[in-house]
C-alpha positions as CSV (number, residue, x, y, z in Angstrom):
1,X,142.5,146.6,101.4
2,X,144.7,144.5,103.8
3,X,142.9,142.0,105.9
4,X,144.2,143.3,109.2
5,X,142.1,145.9,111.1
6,X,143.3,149.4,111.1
7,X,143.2,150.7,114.6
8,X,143.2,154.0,115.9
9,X,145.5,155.3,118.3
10,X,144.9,158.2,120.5
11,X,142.6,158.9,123.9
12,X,139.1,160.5,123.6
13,X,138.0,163.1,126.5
14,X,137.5,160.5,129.1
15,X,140.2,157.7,131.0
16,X,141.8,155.9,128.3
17,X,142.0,152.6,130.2
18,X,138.0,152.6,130.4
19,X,138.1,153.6,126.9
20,X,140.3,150.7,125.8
21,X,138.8,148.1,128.0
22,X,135.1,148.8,126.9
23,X,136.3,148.9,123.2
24,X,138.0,145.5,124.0
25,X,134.8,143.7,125.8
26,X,132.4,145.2,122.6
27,X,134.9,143.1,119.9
28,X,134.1,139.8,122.5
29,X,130.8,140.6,122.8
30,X,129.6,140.8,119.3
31,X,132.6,138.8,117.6
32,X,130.1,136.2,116.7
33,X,128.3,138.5,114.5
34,X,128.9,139.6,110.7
35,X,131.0,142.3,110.2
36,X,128.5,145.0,109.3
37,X,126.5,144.2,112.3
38,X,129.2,144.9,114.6
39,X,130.1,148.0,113.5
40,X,126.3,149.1,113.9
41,X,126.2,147.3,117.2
42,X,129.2,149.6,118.3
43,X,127.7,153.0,116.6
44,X,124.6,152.1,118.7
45,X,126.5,152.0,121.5
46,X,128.5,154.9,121.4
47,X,124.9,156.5,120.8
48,X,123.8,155.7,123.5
49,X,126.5,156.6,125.9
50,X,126.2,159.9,124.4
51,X,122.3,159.9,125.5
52,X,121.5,160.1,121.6
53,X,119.2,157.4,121.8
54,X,117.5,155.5,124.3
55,X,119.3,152.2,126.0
56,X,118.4,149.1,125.4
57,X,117.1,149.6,121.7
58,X,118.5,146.8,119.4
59,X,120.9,145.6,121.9
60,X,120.8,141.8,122.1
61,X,118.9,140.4,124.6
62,X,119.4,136.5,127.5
63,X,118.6,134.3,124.4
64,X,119.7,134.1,120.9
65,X,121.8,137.2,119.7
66,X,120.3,139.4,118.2
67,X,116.7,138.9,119.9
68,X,114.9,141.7,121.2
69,X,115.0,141.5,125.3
70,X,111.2,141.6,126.5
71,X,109.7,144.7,126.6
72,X,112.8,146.5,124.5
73,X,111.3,148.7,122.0
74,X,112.5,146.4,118.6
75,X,115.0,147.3,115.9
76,X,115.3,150.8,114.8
77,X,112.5,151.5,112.9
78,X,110.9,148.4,113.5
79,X,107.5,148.8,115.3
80,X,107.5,148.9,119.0
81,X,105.3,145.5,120.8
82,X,101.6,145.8,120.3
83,X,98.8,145.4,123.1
84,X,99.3,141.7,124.8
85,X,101.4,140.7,122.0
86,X,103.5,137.8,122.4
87,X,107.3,137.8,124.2
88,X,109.9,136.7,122.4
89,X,110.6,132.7,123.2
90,X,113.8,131.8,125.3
91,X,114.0,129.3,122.3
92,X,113.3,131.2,119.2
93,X,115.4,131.7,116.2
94,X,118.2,133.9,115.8
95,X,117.2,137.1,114.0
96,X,119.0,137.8,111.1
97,X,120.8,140.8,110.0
98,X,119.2,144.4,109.1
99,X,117.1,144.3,106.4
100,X,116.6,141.1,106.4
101,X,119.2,139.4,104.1
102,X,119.1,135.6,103.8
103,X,118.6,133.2,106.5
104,X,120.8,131.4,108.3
105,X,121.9,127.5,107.4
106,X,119.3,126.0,109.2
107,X,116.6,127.0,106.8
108,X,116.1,125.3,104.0
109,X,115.3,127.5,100.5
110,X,111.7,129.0,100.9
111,X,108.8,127.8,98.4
112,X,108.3,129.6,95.4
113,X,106.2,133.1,95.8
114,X,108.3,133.9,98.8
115,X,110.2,136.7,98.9
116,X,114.3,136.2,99.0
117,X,116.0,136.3,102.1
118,X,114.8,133.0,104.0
119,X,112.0,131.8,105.3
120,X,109.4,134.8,106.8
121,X,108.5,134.9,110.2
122,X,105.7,132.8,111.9
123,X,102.5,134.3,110.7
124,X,101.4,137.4,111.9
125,X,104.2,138.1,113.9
126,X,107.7,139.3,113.4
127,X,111.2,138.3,113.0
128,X,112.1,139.3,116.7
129,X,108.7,137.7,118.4
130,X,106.7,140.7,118.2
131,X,103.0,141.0,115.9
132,X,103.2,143.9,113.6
133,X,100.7,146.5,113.6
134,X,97.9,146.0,110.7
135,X,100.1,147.0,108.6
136,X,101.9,144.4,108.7
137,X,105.7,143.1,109.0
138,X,108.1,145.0,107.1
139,X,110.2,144.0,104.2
140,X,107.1,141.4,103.5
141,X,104.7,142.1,101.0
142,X,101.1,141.1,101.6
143,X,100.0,137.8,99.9
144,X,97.0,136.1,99.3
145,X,95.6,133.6,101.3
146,X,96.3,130.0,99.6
147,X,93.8,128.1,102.1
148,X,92.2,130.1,104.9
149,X,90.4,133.3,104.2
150,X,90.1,135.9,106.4
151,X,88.6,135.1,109.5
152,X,86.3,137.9,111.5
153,X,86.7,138.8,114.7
154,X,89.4,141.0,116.1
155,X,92.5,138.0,116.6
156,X,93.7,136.8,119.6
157,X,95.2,139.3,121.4
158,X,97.3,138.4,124.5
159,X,96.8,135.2,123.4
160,X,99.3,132.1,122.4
161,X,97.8,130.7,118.7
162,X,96.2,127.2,118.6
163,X,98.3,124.3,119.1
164,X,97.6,123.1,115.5
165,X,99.0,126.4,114.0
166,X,102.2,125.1,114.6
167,X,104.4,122.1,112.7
168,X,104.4,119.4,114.9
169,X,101.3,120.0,116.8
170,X,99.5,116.6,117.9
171,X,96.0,118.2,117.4
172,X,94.6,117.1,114.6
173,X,91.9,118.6,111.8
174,X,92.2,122.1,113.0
175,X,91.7,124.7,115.8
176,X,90.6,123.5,118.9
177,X,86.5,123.2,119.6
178,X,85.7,123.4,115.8
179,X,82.7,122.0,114.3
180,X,82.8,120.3,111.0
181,X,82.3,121.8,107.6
182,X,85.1,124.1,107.7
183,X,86.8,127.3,109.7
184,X,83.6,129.4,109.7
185,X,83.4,131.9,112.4
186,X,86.9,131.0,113.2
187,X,88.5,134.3,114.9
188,X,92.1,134.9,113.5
189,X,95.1,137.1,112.9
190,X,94.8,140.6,112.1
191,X,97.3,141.2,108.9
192,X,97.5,137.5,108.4
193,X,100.3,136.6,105.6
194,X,99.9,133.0,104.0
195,X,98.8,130.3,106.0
196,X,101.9,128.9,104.9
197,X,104.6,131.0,105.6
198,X,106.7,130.1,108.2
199,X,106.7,126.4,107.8
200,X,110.1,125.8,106.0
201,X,109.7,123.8,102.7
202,X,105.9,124.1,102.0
203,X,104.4,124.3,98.4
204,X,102.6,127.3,97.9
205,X,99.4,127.2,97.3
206,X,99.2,124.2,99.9
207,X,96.5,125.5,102.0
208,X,97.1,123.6,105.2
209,X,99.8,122.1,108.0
210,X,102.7,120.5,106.9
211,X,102.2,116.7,105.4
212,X,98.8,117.4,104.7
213,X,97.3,116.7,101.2
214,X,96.1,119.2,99.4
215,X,92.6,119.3,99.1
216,X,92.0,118.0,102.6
217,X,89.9,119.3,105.4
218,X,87.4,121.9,105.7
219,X,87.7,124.8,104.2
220,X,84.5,127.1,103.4
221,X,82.6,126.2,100.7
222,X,84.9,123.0,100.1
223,X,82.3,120.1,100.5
224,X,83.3,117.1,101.8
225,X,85.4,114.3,100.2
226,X,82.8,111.5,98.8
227,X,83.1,108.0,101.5
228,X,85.5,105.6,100.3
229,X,83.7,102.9,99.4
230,X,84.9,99.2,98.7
231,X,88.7,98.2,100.3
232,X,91.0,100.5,100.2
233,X,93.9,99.7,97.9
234,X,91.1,97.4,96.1
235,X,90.1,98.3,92.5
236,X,86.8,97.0,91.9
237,X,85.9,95.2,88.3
238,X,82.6,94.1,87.2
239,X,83.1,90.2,84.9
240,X,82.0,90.2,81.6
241,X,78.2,89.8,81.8
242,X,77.9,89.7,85.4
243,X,75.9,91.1,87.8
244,X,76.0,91.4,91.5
245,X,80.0,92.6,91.1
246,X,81.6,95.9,90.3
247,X,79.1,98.5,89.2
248,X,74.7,97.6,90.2
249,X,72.4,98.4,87.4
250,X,71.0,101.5,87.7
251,X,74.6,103.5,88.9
252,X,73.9,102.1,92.5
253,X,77.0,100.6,93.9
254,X,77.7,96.8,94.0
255,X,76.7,94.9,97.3
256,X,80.5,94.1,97.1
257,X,81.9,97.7,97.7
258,X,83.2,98.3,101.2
259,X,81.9,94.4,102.5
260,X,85.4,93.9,104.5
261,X,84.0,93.7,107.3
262,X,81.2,91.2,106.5
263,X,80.6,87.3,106.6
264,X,80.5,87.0,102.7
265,X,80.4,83.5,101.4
266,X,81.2,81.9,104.9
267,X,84.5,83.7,105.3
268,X,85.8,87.2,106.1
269,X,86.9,90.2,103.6
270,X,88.5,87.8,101.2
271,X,85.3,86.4,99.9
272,X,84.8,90.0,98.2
273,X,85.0,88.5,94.7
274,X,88.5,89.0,93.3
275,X,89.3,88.3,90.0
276,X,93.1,87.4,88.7
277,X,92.3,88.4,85.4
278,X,91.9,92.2,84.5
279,X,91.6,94.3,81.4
280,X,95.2,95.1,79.9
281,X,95.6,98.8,80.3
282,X,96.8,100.1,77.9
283,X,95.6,97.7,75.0
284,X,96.5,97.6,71.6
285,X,94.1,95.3,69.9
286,X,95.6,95.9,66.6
287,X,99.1,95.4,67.6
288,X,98.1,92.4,69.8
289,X,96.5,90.8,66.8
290,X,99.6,91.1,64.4
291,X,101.6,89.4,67.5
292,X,99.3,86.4,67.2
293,X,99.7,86.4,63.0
294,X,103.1,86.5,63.4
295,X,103.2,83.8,66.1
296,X,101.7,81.4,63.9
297,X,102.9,82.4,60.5
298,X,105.9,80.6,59.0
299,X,107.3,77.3,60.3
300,X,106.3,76.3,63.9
301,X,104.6,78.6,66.4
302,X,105.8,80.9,68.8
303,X,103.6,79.8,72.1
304,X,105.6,82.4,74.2
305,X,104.0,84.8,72.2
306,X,100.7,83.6,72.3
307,X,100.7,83.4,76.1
308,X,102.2,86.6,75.9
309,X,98.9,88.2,74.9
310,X,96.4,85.6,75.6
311,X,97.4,85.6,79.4
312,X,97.5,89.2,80.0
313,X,93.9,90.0,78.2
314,X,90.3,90.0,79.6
315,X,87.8,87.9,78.1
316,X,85.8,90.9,76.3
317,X,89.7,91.7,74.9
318,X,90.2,88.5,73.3
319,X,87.2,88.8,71.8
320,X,87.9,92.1,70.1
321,X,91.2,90.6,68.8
322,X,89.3,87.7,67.2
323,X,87.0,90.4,65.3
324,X,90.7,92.0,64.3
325,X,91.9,89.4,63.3
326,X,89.5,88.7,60.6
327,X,89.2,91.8,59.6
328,X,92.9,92.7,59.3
329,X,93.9,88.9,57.2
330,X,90.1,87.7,56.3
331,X,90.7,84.3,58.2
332,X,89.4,83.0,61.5
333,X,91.8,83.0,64.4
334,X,89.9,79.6,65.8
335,X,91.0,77.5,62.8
336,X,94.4,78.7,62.8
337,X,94.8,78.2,66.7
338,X,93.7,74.8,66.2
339,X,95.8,74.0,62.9
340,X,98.8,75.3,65.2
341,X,98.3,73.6,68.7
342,X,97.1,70.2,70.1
343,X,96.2,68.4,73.7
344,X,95.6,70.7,76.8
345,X,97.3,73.9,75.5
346,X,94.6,74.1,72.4
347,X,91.9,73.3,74.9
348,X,92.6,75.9,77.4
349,X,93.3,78.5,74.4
350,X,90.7,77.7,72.8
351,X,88.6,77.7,75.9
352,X,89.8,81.4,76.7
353,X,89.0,82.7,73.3
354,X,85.1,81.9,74.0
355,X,83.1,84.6,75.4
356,X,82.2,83.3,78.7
357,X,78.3,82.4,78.2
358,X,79.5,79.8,75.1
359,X,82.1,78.4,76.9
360,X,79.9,77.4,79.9
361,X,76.8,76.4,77.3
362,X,79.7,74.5,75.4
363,X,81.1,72.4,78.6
364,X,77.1,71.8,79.6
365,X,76.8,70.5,75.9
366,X,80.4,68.6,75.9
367,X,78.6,67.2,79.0
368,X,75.7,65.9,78.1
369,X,77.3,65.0,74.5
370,X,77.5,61.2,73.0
371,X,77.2,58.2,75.6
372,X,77.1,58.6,79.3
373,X,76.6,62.0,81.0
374,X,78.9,64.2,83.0
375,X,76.7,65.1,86.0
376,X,79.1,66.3,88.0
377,X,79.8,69.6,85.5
378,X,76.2,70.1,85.4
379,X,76.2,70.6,89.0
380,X,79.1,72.8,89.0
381,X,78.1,75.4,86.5
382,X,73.8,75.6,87.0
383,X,73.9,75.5,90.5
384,X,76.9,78.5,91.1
385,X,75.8,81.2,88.3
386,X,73.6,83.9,88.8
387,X,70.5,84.5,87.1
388,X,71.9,86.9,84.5
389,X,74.9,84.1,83.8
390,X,72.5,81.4,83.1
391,X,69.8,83.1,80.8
392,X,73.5,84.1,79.2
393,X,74.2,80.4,78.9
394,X,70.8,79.5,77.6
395,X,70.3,82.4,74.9
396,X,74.3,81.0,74.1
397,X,73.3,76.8,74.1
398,X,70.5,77.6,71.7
399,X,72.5,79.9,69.3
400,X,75.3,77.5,69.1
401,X,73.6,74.2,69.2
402,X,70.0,74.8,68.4
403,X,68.6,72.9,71.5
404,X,66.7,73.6,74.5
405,X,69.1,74.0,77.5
406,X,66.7,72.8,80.0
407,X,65.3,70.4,77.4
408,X,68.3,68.4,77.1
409,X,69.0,68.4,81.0
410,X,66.2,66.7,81.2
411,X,66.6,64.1,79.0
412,X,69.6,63.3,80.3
413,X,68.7,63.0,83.9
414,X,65.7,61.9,85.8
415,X,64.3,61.9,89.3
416,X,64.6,64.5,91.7
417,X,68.1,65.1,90.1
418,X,66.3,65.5,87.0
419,X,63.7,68.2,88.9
420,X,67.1,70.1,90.7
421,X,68.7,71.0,87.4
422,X,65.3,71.7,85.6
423,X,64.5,74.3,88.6
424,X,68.4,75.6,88.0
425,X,67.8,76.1,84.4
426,X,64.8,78.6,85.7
427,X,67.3,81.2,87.1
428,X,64.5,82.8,89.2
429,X,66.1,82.4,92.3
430,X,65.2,85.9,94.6
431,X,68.4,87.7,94.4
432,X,69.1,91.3,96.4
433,X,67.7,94.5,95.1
434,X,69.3,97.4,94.9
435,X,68.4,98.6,97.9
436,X,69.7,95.7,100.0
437,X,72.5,95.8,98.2
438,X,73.0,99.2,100.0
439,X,71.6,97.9,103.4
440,X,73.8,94.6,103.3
441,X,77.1,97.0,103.0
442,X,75.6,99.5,105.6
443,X,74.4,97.4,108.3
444,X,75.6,93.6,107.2
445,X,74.2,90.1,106.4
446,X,71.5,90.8,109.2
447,X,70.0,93.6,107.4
448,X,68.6,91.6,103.8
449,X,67.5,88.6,106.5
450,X,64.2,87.9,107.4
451,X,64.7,85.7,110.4
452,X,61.0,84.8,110.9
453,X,61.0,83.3,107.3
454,X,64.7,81.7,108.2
455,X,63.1,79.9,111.2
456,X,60.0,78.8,109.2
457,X,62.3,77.4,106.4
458,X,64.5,75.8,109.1
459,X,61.3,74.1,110.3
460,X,60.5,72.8,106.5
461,X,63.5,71.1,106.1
462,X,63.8,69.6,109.5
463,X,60.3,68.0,108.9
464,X,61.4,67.3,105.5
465,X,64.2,65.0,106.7
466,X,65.4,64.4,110.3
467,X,62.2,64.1,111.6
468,X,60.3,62.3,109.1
469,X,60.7,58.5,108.2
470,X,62.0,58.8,104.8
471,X,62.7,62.0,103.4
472,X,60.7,64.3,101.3
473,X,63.1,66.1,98.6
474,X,60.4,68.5,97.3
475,X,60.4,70.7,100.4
476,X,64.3,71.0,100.4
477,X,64.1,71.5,96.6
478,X,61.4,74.3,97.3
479,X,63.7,76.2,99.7
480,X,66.9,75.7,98.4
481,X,65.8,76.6,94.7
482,X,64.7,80.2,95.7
483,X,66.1,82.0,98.4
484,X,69.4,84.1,98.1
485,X,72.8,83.3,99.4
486,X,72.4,85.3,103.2
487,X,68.8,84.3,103.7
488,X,70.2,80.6,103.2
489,X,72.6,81.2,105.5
490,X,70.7,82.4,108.5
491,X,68.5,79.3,107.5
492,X,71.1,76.8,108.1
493,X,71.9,78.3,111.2
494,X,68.2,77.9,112.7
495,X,68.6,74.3,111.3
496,X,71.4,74.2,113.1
497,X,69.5,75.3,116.5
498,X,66.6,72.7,115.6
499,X,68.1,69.9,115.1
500,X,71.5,69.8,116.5
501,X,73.2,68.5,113.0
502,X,74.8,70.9,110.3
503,X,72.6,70.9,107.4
504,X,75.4,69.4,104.7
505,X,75.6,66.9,107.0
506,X,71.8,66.2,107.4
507,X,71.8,66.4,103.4
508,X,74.4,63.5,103.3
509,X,72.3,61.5,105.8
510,X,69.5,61.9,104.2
511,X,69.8,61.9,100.1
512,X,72.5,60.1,98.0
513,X,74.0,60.4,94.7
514,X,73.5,62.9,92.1
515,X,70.3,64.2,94.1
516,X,72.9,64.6,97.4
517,X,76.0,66.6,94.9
518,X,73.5,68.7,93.7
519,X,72.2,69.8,97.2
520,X,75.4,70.1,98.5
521,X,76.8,72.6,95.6
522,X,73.5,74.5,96.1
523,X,74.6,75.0,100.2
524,X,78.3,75.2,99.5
525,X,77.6,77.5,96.7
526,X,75.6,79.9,99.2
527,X,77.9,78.9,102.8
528,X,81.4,80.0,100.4
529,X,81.5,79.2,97.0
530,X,85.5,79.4,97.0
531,X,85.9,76.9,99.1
532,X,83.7,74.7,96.8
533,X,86.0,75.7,93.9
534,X,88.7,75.3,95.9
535,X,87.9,71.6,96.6
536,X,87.0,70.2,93.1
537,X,90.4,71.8,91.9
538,X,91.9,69.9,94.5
539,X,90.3,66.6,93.5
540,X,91.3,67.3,90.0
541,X,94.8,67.3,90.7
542,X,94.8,65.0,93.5
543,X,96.1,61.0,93.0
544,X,97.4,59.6,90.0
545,X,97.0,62.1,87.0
546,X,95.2,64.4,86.6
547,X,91.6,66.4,85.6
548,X,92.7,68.6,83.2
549,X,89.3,69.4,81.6
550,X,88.3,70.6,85.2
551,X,91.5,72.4,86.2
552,X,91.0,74.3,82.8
553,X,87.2,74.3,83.1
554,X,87.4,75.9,86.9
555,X,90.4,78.7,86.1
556,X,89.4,80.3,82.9
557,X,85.6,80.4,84.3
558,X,86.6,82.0,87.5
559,X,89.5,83.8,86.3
560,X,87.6,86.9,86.3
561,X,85.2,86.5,89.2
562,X,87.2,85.6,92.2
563,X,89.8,83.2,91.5
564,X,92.2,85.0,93.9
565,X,89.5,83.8,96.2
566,X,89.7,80.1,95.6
567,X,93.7,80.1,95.5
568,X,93.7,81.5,99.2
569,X,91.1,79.2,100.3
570,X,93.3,76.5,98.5
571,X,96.3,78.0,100.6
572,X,93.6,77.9,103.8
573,X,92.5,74.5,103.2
574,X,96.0,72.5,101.9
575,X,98.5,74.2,102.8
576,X,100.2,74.5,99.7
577,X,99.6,77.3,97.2
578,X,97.3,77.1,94.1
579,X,100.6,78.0,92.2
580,X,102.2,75.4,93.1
581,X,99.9,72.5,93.0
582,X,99.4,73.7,89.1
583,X,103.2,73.8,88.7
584,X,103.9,70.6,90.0
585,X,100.5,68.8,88.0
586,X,101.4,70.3,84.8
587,X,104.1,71.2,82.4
588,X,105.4,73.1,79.1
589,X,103.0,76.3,77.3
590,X,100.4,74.6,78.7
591,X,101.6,74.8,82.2
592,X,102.8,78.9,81.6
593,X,99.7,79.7,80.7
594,X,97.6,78.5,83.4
595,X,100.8,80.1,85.9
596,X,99.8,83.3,83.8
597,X,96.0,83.1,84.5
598,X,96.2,82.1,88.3
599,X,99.1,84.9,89.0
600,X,101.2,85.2,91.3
């Protein structure tokens, strides 16, 4: 078979040169096309000057070859155009060959479940433009509907589809004039193929418009995706024996979830408590335990290894390992810690294997321990915990120490100090419900407020102190001790329409001292109780040397509450990150470590 055409020589019936010249204009006019197609395009032809068949029929049409012209009566047996059904577009695809053999380049390979040979027509209309009779499209088995059942209703005869039933459409979430809940009473395509067909690439089985998830939008009987609550990207996580983050008692979500848009703690979304410190996922406790034996086993210690797992654990983790530890060599992790480190590395080790109740009743009794007392810490941890942090801290105090939290406060201090702390050690102060949790991330601040009862306290401590000679300490103790953090808040601020003065600076007018620290946490604590942090770690490492007690004391504490908090209020506030202040203050393990708490 030679690659040269054989041609025929000899005349027909007719003129020759009429012959010749419309043989010659038929090999220019369908050149373009595949070899088998030309030859049927010229068999049609000659049928037709014969009168065998109708003109017109299959012959290509003003747009892309091979497309039916309007009102031509399709390819040979093909079906003609139903009732109002739609013209071809001037823009359309180029049909393909007869019986459908693969597509042209410009369609990518179909999905699986389609049938070879490209990409099937639009749905519920054929390859040349036209809808099929219910039937359906030749060549095209039926398939079942991934995503839309089938509608009722007789289609949309006449009619061009809705501008989301094609790829690129800018309406969004369905046909035009929908409700919500789904396509219910939607009118559709009689003989309907997949709601996918047609759209080159598409999964099958992806009920929808291309780039939508799966899973997405209305369909019947699909109920609605649950709200997103909390920030997105933002994984909650309660602290270890905290409440008032993460998960509420009772299943009822945290007045913390979805606050972004609220005034929390005096600042905007980033006072939603963030902790730097998560569980390790996935843990190993046993293998994490056998890192630390073999860390400290043999001659010197490996502290990379120790920070290693130390740094990268929760609280409730390290706690597991200690248990581990025990049980797997029958000796106490603690006394081999301590026999293998010294200075500020053993106390911030040390001070991280502590479950987080006896390490706070532990600095309150370090505190309050041999000559002189450290009031300062005693204002720092009873006057920022929550109630369920400081009955933790009093159950852990008497366990450890066999004494009276509140007993040895007292004895310590005196005054109206004395009367602050004892009132701190009560941890009665009203906190929000459950319910208010759920109004304060529905409506705001405004909705857990009573405003009346803000002005009347606001009157109380204006008498209390601005306007009275002297100043009576009871009455800011009586409000200060009891009302929650947003009801304090819209307080100051009616204080602050009395009296012209903010109230911490009325409190430093007014008191002095312990009595005037301990007022001030209490409205710091409430106004934004990062910032407060975020100031004492400041102090710690500001000057000549520095407070390593506190700087260890404020980061493992926080660590897992909202220390990613206090670092950007730090950021805010000095314009240097947390980071670095610890890098340049501190060096060696000891340094890493912290660096591996704090993050990045």
């Amino acid at each position: 078979m030679g690659k040269h055409k054989k041609h025929k020589h000899g005349h027909r019936s007719s003129s020759s040169s009429s012959s010749s010249s419309s043989s010659s204009s038929s090999d220019e006019e369908y050149k373009h096309l595949p070899k088998a197609e030309r030859k049927m395009r010229k068999k049609m032809k000659k049928q037709m000057k014969k009168g065998k068949i109708p003109h017109g029929v299959g012959m290509p049409g003003a747009g892309y070859p091979g497309v039916v012209p309007a009102g031509g009566a399709g390819y040979p047996g093909g079906y003609p155009p139903g009732h109002g059904a739609m013209p071809p577009a001037g823009s359309g695809y180029p049909a393909t060959g007869p019986g459908y053999p693969a597509g042209g380049q410009g369609y990518p390979s179909a999905a699986p479940g389609y049938p070879a040979g490209g990409v099937p027509p639009a749905a519920g209309y054929s390859a040349g433009g036209f809808a099929p009779p219910p039937g359906g499209a030749p060549g095209y088995p039926a398939q079942p509907q991934p995503g839309y059942p089938q509608a009722p209703g007789g289609g949309y005869p006449g009619n061009v589809p809705p501008p989301a039933q094609y790829p690129g459409s800018t309406q969004q979430g369905g046909y035009p004039g929908q409700g919500q809940g789904g396509y219910q009473g939607q009118t559709g395509y009689p003989g309907q193929p997949a709601a996918s067909a047609g759209y080159p690439g598409q999964q099958p089985g992806q009920g929808g418009y291309p780039g939508q998830q799966p899973g997405q939008g209305g369909y019947p009987g699909q109920q609605p995706p649950p709200a997103q609550v909390g920030v997105p990207g933002q994984q909650s996580y309660a602290p270890q024996g905290q409440t008032g983050y993460g998960q509420a008692p009772g299943g009822v979500p945290s007045a913390t979830a979805g606050m972004g848009n609220l005034q929390i703690g005096g600042g905007s979304m980033g006072d939603i408590p963030r902790p730097t410190i998560r569980p390790a996922n996935p843990f190993n406790c046993e293998a994490d335990t056998k890192t630390l034996r073999t860390a400290m086993k043999g001659i010197g210690t490996d502290e990379k290894a120790i920070i290693q797992v130390i740094g990268h654990t929760s609280n409730k983790q390290r706690q597991e390992i200690l248990i581990m530890f025990k049980t797997m060599y029958g000796k106490d992790l603690i006394s081999d810690l301590k026999s293998e480190l010294s200075g500020d590395l053993e106390e911030l080790i040390l001070a991280l294997f502590k479950s987080t109740e006896y390490y706070d009743a532990w600095c309150l009794n370090k505190a309050m321990r041999g000559i002189g007392t450290k009031e300062s810490i005693l204002i720092e941890i009873l006057t920022t915990r929550t109630n369920a942090e400081i009955r933790g801290i009093k159950a852990a105090y008497k366990q450890h120490f066999g004494r009276e939290l509140e007993a040895d406060c007292a004895s310590e201090t005196s005054g109206h100090f004395k009367r602050l702390l004892v009132s701190c050690c009560q941890a009665n102060r009203t906190e929000l419900t459950d319910s208010q949790r759920q109004m304060l991330m529905q409506r705001g601040p405004e909705a857990v407020v009573d405003r009346a009862l803000a002005q009347q306290d606001a009157q109380t401590l204006y008498k209390a102190g601005v306007k009275k000679f002297g100043t009576d300490e009871s009455a800011f103790l009586s409000v200060l001790s009891i009302r929650h953090e947003y009801q304090m808040r819209a307080t100051f601020e009616e204080y602050q329409k009395l009296s012209g003065k903010d109230i911490l600076s009325s409190i430093g007018s007014e008191m002095s001292g312990d009595l005037e620290d301990g007022f001030k946490a209490i409205i710091m604590s409430a106004k934004n109780r990062p910032k407060f942090f975020s100031d004492k770690l400041y102090k710690a490492m500001r000057g000549m040397g520095t407070d390593d007690s506190t700087l260890i004391r404020i980061i493992v504490s926080r660590s897992e509450i909202d220390l990613q908090n206090i670092k950007d209020q730090y950021q805010r506030d000095h314009g240097k990150s947390l980071n670095a202040a610890v890098s340049s203050e501190t060096s060696g393990d000891y340094k890493k470590l912290l660096l591996a708490i704090v993050g990045q």
